[in-house]
Each structure stands twice: as structure tokens, then as C-alpha cells.
C-alpha positions as CSV (number, residue, x, y, z in Angstrom):
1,X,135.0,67.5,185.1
2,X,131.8,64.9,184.6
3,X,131.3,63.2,181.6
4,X,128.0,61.9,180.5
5,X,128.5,59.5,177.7
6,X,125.4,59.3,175.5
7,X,124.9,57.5,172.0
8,X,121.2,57.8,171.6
9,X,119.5,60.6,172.7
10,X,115.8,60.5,172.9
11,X,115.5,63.8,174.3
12,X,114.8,67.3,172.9
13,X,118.0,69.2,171.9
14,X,117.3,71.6,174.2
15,X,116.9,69.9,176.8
16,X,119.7,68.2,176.5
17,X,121.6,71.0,176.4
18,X,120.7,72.0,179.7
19,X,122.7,69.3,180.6
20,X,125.9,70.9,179.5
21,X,127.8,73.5,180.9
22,X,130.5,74.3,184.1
23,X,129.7,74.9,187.6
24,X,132.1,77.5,188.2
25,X,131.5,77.3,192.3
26,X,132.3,73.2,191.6
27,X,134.5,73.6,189.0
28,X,132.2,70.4,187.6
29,X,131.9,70.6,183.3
30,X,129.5,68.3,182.2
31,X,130.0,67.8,178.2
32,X,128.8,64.7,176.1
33,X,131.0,61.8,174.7
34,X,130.5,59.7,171.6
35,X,131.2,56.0,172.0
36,X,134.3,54.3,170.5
37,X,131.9,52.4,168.7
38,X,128.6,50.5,168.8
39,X,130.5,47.6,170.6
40,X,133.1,49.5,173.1
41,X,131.5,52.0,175.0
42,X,134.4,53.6,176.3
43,X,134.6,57.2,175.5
44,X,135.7,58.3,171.8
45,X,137.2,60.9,170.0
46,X,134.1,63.4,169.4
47,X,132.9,65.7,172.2
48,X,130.1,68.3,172.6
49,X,130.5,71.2,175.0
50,X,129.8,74.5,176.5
51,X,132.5,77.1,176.0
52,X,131.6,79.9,178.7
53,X,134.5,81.4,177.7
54,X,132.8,85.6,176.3
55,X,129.4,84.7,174.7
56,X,128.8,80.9,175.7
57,X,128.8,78.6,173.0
58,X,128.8,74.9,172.0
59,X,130.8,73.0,170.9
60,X,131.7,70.1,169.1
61,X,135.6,68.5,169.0
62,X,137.5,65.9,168.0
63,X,139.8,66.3,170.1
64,X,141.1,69.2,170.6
65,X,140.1,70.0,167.7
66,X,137.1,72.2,167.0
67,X,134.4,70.9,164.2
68,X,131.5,73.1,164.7
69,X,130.1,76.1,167.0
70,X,126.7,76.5,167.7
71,X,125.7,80.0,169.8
72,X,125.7,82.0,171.8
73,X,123.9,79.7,174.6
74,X,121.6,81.6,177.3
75,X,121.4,79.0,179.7
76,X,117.6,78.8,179.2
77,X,117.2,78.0,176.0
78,X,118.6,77.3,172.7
79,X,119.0,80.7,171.5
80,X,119.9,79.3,167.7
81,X,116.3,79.0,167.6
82,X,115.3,82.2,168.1
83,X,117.9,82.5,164.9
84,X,116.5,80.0,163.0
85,X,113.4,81.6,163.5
86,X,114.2,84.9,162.5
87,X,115.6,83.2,159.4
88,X,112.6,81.6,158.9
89,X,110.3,84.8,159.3
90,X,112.6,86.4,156.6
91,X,112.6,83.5,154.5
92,X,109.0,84.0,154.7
93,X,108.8,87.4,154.3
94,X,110.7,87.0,151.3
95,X,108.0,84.5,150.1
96,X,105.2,87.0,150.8
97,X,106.6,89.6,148.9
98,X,107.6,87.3,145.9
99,X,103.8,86.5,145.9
100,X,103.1,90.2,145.9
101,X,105.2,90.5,143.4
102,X,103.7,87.7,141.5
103,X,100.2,88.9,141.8
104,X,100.7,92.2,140.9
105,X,102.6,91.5,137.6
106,X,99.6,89.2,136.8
107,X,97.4,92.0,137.8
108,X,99.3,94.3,135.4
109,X,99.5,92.0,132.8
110,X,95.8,91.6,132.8
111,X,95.1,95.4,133.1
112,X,97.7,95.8,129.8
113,X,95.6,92.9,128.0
114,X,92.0,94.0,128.9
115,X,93.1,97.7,127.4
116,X,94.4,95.7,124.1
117,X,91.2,93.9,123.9
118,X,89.2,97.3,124.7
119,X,91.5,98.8,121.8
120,X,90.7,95.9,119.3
121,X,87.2,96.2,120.1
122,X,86.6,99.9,119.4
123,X,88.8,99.9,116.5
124,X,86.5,96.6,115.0
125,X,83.6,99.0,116.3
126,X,84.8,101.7,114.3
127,X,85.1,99.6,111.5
128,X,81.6,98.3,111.8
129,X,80.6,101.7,111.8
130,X,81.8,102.2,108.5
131,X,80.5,99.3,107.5
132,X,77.0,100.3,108.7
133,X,77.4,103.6,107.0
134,X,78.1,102.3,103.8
135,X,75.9,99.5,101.5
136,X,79.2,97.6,100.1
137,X,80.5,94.3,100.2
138,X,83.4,93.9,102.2
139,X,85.9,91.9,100.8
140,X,88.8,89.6,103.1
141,X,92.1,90.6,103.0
142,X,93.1,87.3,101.6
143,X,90.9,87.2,98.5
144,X,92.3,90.6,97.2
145,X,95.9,89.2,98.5
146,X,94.7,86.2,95.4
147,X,93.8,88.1,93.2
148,X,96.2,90.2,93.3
149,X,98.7,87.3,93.4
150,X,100.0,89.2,96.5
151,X,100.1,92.8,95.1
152,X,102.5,91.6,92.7
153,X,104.8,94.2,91.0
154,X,103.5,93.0,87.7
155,X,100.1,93.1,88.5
156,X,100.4,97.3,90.1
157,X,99.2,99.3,87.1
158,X,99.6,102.8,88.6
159,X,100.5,105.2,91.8
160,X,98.5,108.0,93.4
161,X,98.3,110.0,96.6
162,X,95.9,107.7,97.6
163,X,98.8,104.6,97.2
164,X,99.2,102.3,94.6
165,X,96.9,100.7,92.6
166,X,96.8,96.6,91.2
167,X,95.0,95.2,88.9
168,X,93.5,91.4,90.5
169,X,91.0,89.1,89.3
170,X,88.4,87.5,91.7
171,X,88.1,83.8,91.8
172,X,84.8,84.0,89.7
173,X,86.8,85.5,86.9
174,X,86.0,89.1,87.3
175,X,88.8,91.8,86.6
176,X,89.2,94.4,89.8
177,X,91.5,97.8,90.2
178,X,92.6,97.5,93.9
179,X,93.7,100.7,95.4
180,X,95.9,99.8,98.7
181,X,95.9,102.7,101.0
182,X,99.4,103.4,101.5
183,X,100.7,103.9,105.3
184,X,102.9,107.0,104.2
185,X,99.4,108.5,102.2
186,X,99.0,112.0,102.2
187,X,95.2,111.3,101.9
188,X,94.8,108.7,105.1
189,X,91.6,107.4,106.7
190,X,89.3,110.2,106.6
191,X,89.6,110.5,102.4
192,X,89.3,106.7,102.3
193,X,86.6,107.2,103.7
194,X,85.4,110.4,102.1
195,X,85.7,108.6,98.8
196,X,83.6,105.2,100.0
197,X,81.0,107.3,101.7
198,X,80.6,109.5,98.3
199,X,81.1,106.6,95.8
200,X,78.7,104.4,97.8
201,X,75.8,106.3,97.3
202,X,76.3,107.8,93.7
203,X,75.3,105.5,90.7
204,X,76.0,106.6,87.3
205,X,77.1,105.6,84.1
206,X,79.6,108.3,83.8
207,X,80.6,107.5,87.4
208,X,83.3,104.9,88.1
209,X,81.4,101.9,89.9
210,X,82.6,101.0,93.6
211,X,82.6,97.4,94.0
212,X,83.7,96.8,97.6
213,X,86.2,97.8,99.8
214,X,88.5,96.0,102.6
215,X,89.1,97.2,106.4
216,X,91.0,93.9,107.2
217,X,94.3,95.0,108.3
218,X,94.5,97.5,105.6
219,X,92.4,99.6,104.0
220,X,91.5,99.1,100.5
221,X,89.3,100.1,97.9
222,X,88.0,97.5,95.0
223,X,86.5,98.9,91.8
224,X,85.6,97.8,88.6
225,X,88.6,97.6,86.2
226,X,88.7,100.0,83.5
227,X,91.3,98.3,81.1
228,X,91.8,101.7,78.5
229,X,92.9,103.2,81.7
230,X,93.1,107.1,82.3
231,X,92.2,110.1,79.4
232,X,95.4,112.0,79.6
233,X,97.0,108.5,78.2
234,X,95.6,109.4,75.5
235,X,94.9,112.9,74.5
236,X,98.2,113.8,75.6
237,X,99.7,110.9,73.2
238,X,100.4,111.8,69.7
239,X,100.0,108.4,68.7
240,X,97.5,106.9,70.8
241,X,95.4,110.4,70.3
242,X,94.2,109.1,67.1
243,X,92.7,106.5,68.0
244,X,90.0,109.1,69.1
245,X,88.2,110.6,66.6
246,X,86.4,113.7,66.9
247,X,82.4,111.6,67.4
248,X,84.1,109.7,70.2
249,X,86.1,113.0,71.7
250,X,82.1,114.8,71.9
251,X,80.7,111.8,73.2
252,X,83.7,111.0,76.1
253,X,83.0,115.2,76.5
254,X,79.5,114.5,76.9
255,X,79.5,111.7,79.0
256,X,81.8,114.1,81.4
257,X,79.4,116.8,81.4
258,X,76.3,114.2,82.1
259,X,78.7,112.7,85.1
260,X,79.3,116.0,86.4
261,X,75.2,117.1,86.3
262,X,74.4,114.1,88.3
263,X,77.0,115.1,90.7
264,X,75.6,118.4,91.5
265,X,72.3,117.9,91.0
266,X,70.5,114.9,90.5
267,X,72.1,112.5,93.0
268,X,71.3,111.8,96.6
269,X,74.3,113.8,98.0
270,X,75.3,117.3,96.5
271,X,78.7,116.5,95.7
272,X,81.8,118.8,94.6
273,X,84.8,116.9,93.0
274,X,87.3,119.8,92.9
275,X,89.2,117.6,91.4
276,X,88.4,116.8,88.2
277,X,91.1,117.1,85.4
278,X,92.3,113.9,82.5
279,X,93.7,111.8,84.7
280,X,90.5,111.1,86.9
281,X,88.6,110.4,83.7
282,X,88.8,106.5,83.5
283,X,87.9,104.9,80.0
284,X,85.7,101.7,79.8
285,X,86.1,98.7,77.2
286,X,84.0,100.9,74.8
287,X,85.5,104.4,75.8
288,X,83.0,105.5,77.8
289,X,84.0,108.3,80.6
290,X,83.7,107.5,84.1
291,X,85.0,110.2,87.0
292,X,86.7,108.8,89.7
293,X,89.0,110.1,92.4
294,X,86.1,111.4,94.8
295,X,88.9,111.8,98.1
296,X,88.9,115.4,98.6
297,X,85.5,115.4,96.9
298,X,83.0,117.8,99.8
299,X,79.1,117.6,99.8
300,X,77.1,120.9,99.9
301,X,74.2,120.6,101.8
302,X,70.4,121.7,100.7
303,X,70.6,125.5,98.9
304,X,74.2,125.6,100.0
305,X,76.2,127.0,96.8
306,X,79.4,126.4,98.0
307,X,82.1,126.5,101.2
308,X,85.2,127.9,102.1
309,X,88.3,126.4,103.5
310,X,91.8,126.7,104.2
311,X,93.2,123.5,103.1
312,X,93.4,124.1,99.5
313,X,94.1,120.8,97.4
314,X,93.7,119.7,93.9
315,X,95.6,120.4,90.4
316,X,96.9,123.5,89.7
317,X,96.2,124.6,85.8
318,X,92.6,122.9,86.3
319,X,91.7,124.7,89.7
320,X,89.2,128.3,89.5
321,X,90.5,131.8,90.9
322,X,88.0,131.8,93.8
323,X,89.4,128.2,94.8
324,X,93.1,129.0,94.2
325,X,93.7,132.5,95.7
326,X,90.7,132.2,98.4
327,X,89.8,128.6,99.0
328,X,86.2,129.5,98.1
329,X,85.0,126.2,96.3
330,X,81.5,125.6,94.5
331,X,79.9,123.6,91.7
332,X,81.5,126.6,90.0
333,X,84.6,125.6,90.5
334,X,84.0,121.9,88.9
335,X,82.6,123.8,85.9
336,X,85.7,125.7,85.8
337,X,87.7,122.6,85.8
338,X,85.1,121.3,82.7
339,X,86.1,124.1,80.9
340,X,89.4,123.7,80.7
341,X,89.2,120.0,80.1
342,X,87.1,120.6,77.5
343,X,89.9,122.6,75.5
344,X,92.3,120.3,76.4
345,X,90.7,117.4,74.8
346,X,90.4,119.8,71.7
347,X,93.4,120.9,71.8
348,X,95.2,117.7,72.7
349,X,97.4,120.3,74.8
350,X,97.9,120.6,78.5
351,X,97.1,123.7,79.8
352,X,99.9,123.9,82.1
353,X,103.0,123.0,79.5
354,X,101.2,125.0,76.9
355,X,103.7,127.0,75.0
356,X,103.5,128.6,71.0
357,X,106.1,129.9,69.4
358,X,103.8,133.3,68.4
359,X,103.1,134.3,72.5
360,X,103.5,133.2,76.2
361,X,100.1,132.5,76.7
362,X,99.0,129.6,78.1
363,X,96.3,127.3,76.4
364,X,93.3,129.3,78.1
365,X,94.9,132.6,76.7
366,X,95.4,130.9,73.3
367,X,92.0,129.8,72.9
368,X,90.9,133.4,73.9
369,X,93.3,135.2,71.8
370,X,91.8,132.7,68.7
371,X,88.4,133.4,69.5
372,X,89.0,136.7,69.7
373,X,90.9,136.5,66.1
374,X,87.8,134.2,64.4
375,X,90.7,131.2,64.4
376,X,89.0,129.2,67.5
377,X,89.2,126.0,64.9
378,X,93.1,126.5,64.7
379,X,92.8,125.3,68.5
380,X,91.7,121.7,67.2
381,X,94.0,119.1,66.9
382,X,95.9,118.2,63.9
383,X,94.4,114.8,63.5
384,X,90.7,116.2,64.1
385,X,91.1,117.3,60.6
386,X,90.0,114.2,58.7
387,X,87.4,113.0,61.4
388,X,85.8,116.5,61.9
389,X,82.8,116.3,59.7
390,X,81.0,119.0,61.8
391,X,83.2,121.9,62.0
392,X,80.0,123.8,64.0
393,X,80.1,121.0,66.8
394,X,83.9,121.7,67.5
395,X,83.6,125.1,67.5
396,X,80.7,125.2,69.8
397,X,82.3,123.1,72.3
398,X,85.6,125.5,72.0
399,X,82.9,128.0,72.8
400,X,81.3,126.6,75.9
401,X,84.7,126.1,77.1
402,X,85.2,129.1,76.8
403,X,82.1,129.8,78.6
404,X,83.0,127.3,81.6
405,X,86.4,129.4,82.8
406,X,85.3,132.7,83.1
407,X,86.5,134.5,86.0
408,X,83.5,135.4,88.2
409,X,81.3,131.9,89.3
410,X,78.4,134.1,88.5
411,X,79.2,134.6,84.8
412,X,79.7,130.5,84.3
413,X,76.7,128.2,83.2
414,X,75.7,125.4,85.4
415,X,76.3,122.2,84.2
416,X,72.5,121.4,83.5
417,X,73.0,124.7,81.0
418,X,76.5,123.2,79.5
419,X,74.5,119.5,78.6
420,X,72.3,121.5,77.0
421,X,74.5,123.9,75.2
422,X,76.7,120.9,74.1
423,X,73.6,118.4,72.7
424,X,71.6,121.3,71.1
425,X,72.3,124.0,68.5
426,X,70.2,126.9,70.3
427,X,73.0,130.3,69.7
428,X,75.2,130.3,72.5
429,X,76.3,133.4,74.9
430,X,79.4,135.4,73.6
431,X,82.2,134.5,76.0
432,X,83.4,137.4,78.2
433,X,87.1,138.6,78.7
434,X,88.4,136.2,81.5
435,X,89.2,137.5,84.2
436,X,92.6,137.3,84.4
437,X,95.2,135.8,81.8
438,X,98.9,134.7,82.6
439,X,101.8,134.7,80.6
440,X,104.6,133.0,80.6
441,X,107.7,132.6,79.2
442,X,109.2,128.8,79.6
443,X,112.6,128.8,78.5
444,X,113.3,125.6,80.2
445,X,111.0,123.6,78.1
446,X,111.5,123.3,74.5
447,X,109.2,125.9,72.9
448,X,107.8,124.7,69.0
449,X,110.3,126.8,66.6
450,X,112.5,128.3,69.1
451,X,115.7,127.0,71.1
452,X,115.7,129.5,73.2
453,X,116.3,128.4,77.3
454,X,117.1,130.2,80.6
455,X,116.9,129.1,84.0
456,X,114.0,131.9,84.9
457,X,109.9,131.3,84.6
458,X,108.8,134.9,83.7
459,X,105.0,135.1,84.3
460,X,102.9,138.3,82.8
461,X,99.5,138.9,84.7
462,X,96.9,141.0,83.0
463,X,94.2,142.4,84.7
464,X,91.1,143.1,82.8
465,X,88.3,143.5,84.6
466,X,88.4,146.8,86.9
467,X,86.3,146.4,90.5
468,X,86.6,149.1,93.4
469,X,88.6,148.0,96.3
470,X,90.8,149.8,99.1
471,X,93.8,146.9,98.9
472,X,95.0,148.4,95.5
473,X,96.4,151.3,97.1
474,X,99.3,150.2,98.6
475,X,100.5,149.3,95.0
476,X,100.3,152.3,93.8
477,X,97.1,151.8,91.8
478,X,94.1,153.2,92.2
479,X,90.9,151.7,92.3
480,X,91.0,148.4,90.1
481,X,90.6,144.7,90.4
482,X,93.3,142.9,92.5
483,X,92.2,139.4,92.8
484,X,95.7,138.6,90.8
485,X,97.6,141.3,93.2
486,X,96.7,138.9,96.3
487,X,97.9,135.6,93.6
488,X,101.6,137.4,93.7
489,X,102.9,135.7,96.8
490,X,101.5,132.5,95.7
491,X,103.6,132.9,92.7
492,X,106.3,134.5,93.8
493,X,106.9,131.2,95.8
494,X,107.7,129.5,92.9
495,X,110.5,131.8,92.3
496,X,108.8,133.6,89.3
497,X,109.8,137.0,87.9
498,X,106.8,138.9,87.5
499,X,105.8,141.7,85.3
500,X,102.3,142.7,86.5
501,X,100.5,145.0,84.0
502,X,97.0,146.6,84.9
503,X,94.6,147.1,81.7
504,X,92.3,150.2,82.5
């Protein structure tokens, strides 16, 4: 065996490599040797060598015994390399595909952000939109959050489909109703919008005034504040009903009918309400009626008298036959509604929870059966007695009531006819038979002089007015109206029992 003793090498470790290995004709090794130290130069402990003992390898000793190996060794050249450099292409393949990786994400992430800012920017379109289609301030979300003193639960006066509504003050002093679309409203966008299109361009004394609205965040609608609130607060209120005398009852009746013209006539759109009952009659510092609640309000276009539809919505006891059984709405139906407002501002009853103690009719049939009888002033309310100086002027708006809820839309007068019938003493129309009258029996409610209850509704529909039609056959009936035959199911829903008698 050779030894070559070498402390510095200066060579390239292959190369020196070459150096190593065993001449098996020879029987010469050749392997390197560390010094003793820097001052002896004999040979030390360490040793590096070629193993060519199965797959040739290197190395390294103290001794005998073995500190490191380093292979398999070719003989030509330093095969770790081609190791090292397959560990190096991975670890650089690695790299590239955490790069990749890295673009891509920032690719995506930009994709996901540029569809966000595409969203943001045609939903802030959209609003602009609305903002273009209507001539209202738009108020900040942050000055109705003032003035609201952050929709405080002291400062929320009422609740509606629409969402609730606060009562704020602006900065400059000015009281505001606020009505905050609510996220579980059965109304949603469109009627907020229906109601700022419609409200924007109606102006009208009678007319509640729109002051602004808000499409910040939320949608919001800002009018002026009407601090007597609603009219069912107080014909419907025994106590607070006479602090409405009978001159300020015809005028607030007036003032509804004058509303009500300018909606179907004289304003720039042709507007429907089809809802308009006491609670959507606000009252002013000085009692003066304004409508409001235009969200399922429709506009009929040029000659148009009316529409049809399948979504039927407003207040049952206020809504016309046409409208309830069919869907068929017109400025018919809102004189319908009229009518029976108009009696129940008379009456101080509610034509739904009207009960007497002599019959099961309900207000409409009462104010029949007493104008019928030549007892329409028994209709009045009780404290209309000693502010009634004009017994003609109630009785002629029980009359035009009358007039207002007839059963065909043909045989109603338009509201231009009911301003004039209300403001002038010209005779009046006789008011037909309506068209259909229900009676019912609520045992469940207290009725005036009776105790009597049960756990049934019991509802009594006369027909009155006899038309040809091929339908009534399949009842048994021959040849007579059955507009209130097709109401059935839409009663019997309610659980009702139903006695259904036909006047011939």
C-alpha cells in the first residue's frame, strides 16, 4: 500500500480523487493521510480512501474507524456530483413551482378583487341610476345616524312592512320621519323604489312631502315629520276621537278626496294607491290629511283604466270585489277604498271589527241597512252630536259613501264627481244595492249587549244582483251572479262556516 500524505490540497476534489484507489494487478492502495499536526508531519490518525469493496466508495477513518462515506465512485468522476446536481435541479424545480404557485395566487387574487371592484361599481351605478331617476336630495348615512341618535329605540315611533320608522332631527333643527328599509322587508328594493319614484314626482298638499332618501349602505327614506301621527289613532280612540269635531272630520274627508283627485288625474304620473285605508292618512300640526304609503302604489298609463295582476296586496275590509276575488285594480278601486273610509270616520267604527248587537252585518251592511231604514244619521258617532250643526252635510257624506262602494266600478263616481258631491249641495244619486253584503257572526269578540262567544267565524253571503253566467251551474243554481261563489275558497281559507244564500 502507498501512502500520499497531504495537508493542503490545492487541487480540485475530483481530481484528487483520481488519486485514490487499489491496483488490484499491484496490489498498490493509494489513500490520503492527515498530518500529526502542523509541526510533525508524520502520518496521523485520519485517513481518506477508496473502498472497492461492491459499489466503490470513499472513505474517511480514524482509524479503523469509519467517520463518513461518500459514493458510489466511478473511477472517472465524482459521481456525488451528478447527485448533488440532481438535488440541486429538484431543489430548483421546487423553486419554480413555488413561484408558479406564487403567481398564480396573486393572479387569482387579483381576478377575485377586480370582480369586487366591477361589483361595487355597478351596484354605485345602480344607485346613481336611481339617483338620476329621481330629483331628491340624498342624504349620508351618518347624518340620519345623528339625527336619529343612532336609530335609538326611543326615538323609533312606529313599524311597517316597509321596516321601522324613527323620528330624527337634522342639524339645522328640522324634525324628519326616517323609514329604514328593513333587511327581512317583505316590500324590498323595488317598492323602495316604487314609493321614491312615485313620491318624487307628486306634489300636493294632501300628499305627504318626500324630503330625501339615503342609498348609503342602507336604504332609507326621509320625510317630513307629521307629529299628530296616523288617522286611525284617532277615530278609532274613544277619547282622542273628540278632539275631532265634525268641521274638522269634513275637512280631513275633504282634503283625502282632493289628495286622491290629484292622484288620478291631475298629476304627472296616473297613480293607483290600492292602499289607502286610516292608517296611511298622516295628520299635520294643524290636522291636515296627507296620504302616504305609495309602495305598492302602480301607474296607469295614458287612457289606461286600470290593470290586472296576480299579486294581490293591500288591506282586506278596505280592498274592492274586482281587486280581491280577481286582482283587477283601477282608480275604481281607490274610490272604493274612499268609500269605506269615509264611513269609518263617521262612524268611528272599523269596518272589519264591526259588530251590533241587532245583526251580523258589518259596517258597510249597517250603513246600507240604515239608509235603507231613513236612520243613516244613527251611523254618526256619538260625540258628533254636539259639534254637528249641519245634519244635511253628514248625511250627504254617509251618502256618497255609500256611493263610493258599490259593487260594479262602473256604478262608482270618480273622484273629480265625489269633490264635487262633497263641497256642493246639487241632489245626489240614490245609492244602489251593493253588490254583495257579508255577514258575520264574531263570537270571539265581545259583541255590544251580548256575552255570547264560540270558537267559529260564521260568515252569511248574499247575493243581490243576478247576471247570466255558465259557472253557477255546478252549484246547483241556475243562472245568477257568482262573483261571491268564486270568493268561497278565499274564505273558506280562513276556516269560516259558510251559509251562502242567493236572493232572486
Amino acid at each position: 500500500m502507498q501512502m500520499i500524505t497531504i495537508q493542503r490540497i490545492s487541487y480540485g476534489r475530483a481530481s484528487i480523487f483520481q488519486l485514490l484507489g487499489k491496483n488490484f494487478k499491484t496490489g498498490h492502495e493509494v489513500y490520503l493521510s492527515a498530518w500529526k499536526n502542523n509541526n510533525y508531519h508524520a502520518p496521523g490518525e485520519f485517513t481518506r480512501t477508496i473502498n472497492p469493496t461492491g459499489y466503490p466508495q470513499v472513505l474517511t477513518k480514524s482509524g479503523t474507524n469509519v467517520l463518513n462515506r461518500i459514493g458510489p465512485w466511478n473511477g472517472l468522476r465524482w459521481s456525488r456530483a451528478q447527485l448533488e446536481s440532481h438535488i440541486e435541479s429538484e431543489v430548483g424545480s421546487t423553486r419554480k413551482k413555488a413561484k408558479i404557485l406564487a403567481v398564480s395566487f396573486s393572479l387569482l387574487m387579483a381576478t377575485i378583487l377586480l370582480i369586487l371592484i366591477l361589483l361595487r361599481y355597478k351596484r354605485k351605478k345602480k344607485k346613481l341610476k336611481l339617483s338620476e331617476d329621481i330629483v331628491l336630495p340624498l342624504f349620508p348615512f351618518s347624518a340620519i345616524t345623528r339625527a336619529t341618535n343612532n336609530f335609538s329605540f326611543n326615538n323609533k315611533i312606529g313599524e311597517g312592512g316597509f321596516g321601522p320608522v324613527y323620528k330624527g332631527v337634522l342639524e339645522e333643527g328640522q324634525e324628519i320621519a326616517v323609514k329604514r328599509l328593513s333587511r327581512t322587508s317583505m316590500q324590498g328594493h323595488d317598492e323602495y323604489k316604487n314609493e321614491v319614484i312615485y313620491i318624487s314626482k307628486l306634489l300636493h298638499r294632501n300628499l305627504v312631502r318626500l324630503l330625501g332618501c339615503c342609498i348609503q349602505g342602507e336604504n332609507m327614506l326621509i320625510y317630513e315629520y307629521m307629529p299628530n301621527k296616523s288617522l286611525d289613532s284617532y277615530i278609532f280612540d274613544k277619547t282622542k276621537s273628540k278632539l275631532l269635531d265634525w268641521p274638522k272630520q269634513f275637512d280631513i274627508i275633504n282634503g283625502i278626496a282632493r289628495g286622491l283627485l290629484y292622484l288620478h288625474q291631475y298629476s304627472r304620473l296616473r297613480i293607483i294607491h290600492r292602499d289607502l285605508k286610516a292608517s296611511n292618512i298622516l295628520l299635520d300640526t294643524d290636522m291636515n290629511p296627507k296620504i302616504s304609503d305609495f309602495g305598492i302604489a302602480r301607474n296607469v298609463a295614458g287612457n289606461d283604466i286600470g290593470a290586472k295582476t296576480r299579486n294581490v296586496v293591500g288591506t282586506h275590509g278596505y280592498m274592492s270585489p274586482e281587486y280581491a276575488i280577481d286582482g283587477i285594480f283601477s282608480v275604481k278601486s281607490d274610490v272604493f277604498s274612499f268609500g269605506v273610509l269615509l264611513l269609518e270616520i263617521v262612524s268611528g267604527k272599523r269596518n272589519r271589527r264591526f259588530v251590533h248587537q241587532d245583526h251580523n252585518l258589518n259596517l258597510l251592511g249597517h250603513a246600507w241597512k240604515l239608509y235603507k231604514e231613513d236612520r243613516s244619521l244613527e251611523l254618526a258617532d256619538e260625540h258628533l252630536a254636539d259639534s254637528c250643526n249641519i245634519i244635511s252635510q253628514v248625511l250627504r257624506s254617509i251618502q256618497v259613501g255609500l256611493l263610493c262602494f258599490q259593487q260594479h266600478p262602473d256604478d262608482r263616481p270618480s273622484m273629480f264627481s265625489v269633490v264635487q258631491m262633497l263641497t256642493n249641495e246639487s241632489p245626489l244619486h240614490k245609492a244602489k244595492e251593493p253588490g254583495f253584503l257579508i255577514e258575520r257572526n264574531l263570537f270571539d269578540e265581545a259583541k255590544s249587549g251580548s256575552q255570547t262567544s264560540s270558537s267559529k267565524n260564521e260568515f252569511t253571503i248574499t247575493l243581490l244582483d243576478p247576471r247570466t253566467t255558465n259557472n253557477i251551474r255546478d252549484f246547483g243554481l241556475n243562472e245568477y251572479n257568482t262573483q261571491m261563489v268564486r270568493a268561497l275558497p278565499l274564505l273558506m281559507k280562513r276556516n269560516l262556516r259558510l251559509n251562502v244564500s242567493f236572493i232572486i
